[in-house]
N, C-alpha and C positions, 0 to 999 in steps of 0.2 A: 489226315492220312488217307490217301488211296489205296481202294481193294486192287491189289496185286493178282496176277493170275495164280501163285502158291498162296496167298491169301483167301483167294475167294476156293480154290481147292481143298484146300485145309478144312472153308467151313462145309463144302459140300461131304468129305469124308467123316468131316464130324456129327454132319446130319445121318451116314449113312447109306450116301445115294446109291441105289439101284435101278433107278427108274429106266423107265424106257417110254418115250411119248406115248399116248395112248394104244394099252396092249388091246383089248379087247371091246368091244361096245356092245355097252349094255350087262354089264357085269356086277348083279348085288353082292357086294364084300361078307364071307361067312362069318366075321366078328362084326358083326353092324352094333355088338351090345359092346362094345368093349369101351368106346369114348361118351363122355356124359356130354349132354345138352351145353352142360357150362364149358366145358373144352371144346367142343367145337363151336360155338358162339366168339370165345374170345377173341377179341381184335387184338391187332399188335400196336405198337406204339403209333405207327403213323394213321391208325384207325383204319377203319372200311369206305372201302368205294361200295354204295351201292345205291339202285334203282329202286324204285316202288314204295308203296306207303311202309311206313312203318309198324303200323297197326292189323298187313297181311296176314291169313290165314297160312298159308305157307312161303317160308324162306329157302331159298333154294341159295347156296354157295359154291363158289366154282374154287377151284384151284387150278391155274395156267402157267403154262410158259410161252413168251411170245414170241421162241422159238418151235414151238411142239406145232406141224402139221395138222395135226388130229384137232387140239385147240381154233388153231387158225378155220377150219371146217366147218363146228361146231358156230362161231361166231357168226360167218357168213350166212352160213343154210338153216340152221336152226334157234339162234336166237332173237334173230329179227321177228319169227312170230312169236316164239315164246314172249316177247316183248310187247308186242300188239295186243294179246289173246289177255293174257296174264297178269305181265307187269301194268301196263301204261292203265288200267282196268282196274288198276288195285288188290287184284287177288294174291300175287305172288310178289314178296323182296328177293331182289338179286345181288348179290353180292360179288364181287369177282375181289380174288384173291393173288398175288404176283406165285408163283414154286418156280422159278429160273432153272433152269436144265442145265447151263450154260451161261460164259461173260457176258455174250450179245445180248441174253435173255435181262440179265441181270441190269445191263445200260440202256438198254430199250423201256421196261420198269421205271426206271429212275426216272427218264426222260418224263415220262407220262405223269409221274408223280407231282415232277416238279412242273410242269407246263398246267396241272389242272389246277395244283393246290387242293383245294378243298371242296372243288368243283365237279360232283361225281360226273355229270351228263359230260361234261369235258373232256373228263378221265377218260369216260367210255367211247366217245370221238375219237380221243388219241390212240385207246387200244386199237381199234375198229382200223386206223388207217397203216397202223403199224405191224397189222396180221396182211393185211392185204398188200403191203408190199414184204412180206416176209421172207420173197424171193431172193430180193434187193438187199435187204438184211443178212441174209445166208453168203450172198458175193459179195459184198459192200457195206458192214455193218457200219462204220462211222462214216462215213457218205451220206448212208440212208437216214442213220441219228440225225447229224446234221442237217439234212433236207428237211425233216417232219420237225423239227426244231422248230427250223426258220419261219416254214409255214403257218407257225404257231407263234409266229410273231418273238422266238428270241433269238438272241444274237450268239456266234457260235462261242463266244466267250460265255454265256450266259450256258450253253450248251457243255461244255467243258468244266463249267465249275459245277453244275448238278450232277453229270453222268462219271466226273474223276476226283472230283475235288469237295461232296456231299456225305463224309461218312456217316451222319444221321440216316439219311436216304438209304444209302447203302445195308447198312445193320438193321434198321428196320425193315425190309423187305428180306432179308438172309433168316432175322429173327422169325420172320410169320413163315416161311419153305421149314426152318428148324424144327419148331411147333407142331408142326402139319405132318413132317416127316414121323418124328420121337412118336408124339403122342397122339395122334387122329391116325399115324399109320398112313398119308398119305403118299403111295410110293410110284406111281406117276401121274403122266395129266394126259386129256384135264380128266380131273377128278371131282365131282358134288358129294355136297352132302344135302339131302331134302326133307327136311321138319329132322336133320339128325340123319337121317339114313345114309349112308355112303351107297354113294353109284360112280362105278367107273370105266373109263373108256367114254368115245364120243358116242352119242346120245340122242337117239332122234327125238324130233317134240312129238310123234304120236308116244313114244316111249315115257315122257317127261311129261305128258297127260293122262298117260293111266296111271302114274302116282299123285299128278296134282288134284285129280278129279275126288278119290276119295277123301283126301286130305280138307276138302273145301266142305262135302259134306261132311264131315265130321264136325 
């Protein structure tokens, strides 16, 4: 079955939705106690994309939409070091999370899902090229699907049966925005959570090293 636009509407008012892409930066949430380690830890069925040892000191998790500007930002300017400094160093896991704002957001997801499989570096390749054409995405959502598709080596049939014809894909990524929305309170993007802590709105990395810095010494 395909998510329909009163389908995938239906689950966005059943999550809720209030959002609005990144309202503010740099924003600690005044119920930071409210969701346990173990709720916000939980993967959803199609598991975690994520970077960095497993054995870090601090996990930092993103919630995006690969429609939300603010996200798109955030990727370009600031997680390229945070990835160098951090990640690639061992100190910090990154996890990136799909929260879809939108269908484009929700078939761009898929896309990525299904092109990395199980490949997170891939995964975050395909994010990486599909914020930075987001423009394209915004005028020419299935063009632009299509294009990053192909470049990614499938065929637009292959394109068509993940991004219309995957309701796996689909409900798993609906399911982990649901989750985040009900119970983590996550109510826009992008939104972190760091060893647990919610932080919201885009995020500089000198901002994102004065929480990772004590975290290390500890």
């Amino acid at each position: 079955m395909n998510i329909t636009r009163r389908a995938f509407n239906a689950a966005l008012s059943l999550a809720g939705l209030a959002a609005v892409a990144g309202v503010s930066p740099w924003q600690l949430i005044g119920d930071a106690n409210a969701q346990t380690l173990e709720e916000i830890n939980q993967a959803g069925a199609l598991g975690d994309m994520a970077l960095g040892s497993k054995d870090a000191s601090v996990t930092i998790i993103e919630y995006a939409s690969m429609t939300c500007p603010h996200c798109a930002a955030f990727t370009k300017d600031v997680f390229p070091e945070l990835k160098k400094t951090y990640i690639d160093t061992g100190k910090v896991r990154f996890i990136f999370r799909e929260f879809p704002l939108d269908q484009v957001a929700l078939a761009a997801s898929a896309l990525a899902r299904c092109v990395a499989k199980d490949d997170a570096p891939k995964f975050f390749a395909i994010i990486d090229i599909l914020f930075k054409q987001q423009n394209d995405l915004a005028s020419d959502a299935l063009g632009t699907i299509n294009r990053v598709g192909k470049q990614a080596g499938f065929s637009e049939q292959m394109i068509k049966d993940c991004v219309q014809g995957d309701p796996a894909i689909q409900k798993g990524i609906l399911d982990v925005r649901e989750h985040a929305y009900k119970t983590l309170k996550v109510n826009s993007t992008p939104f972190f959570f760091v060893n647990g802590t919610p932080v919201k709105g885009e995020t500089s990395f000198d901002a994102f090293e004065k929480l990772i810095k004590p975290l290390l010494k500890s």
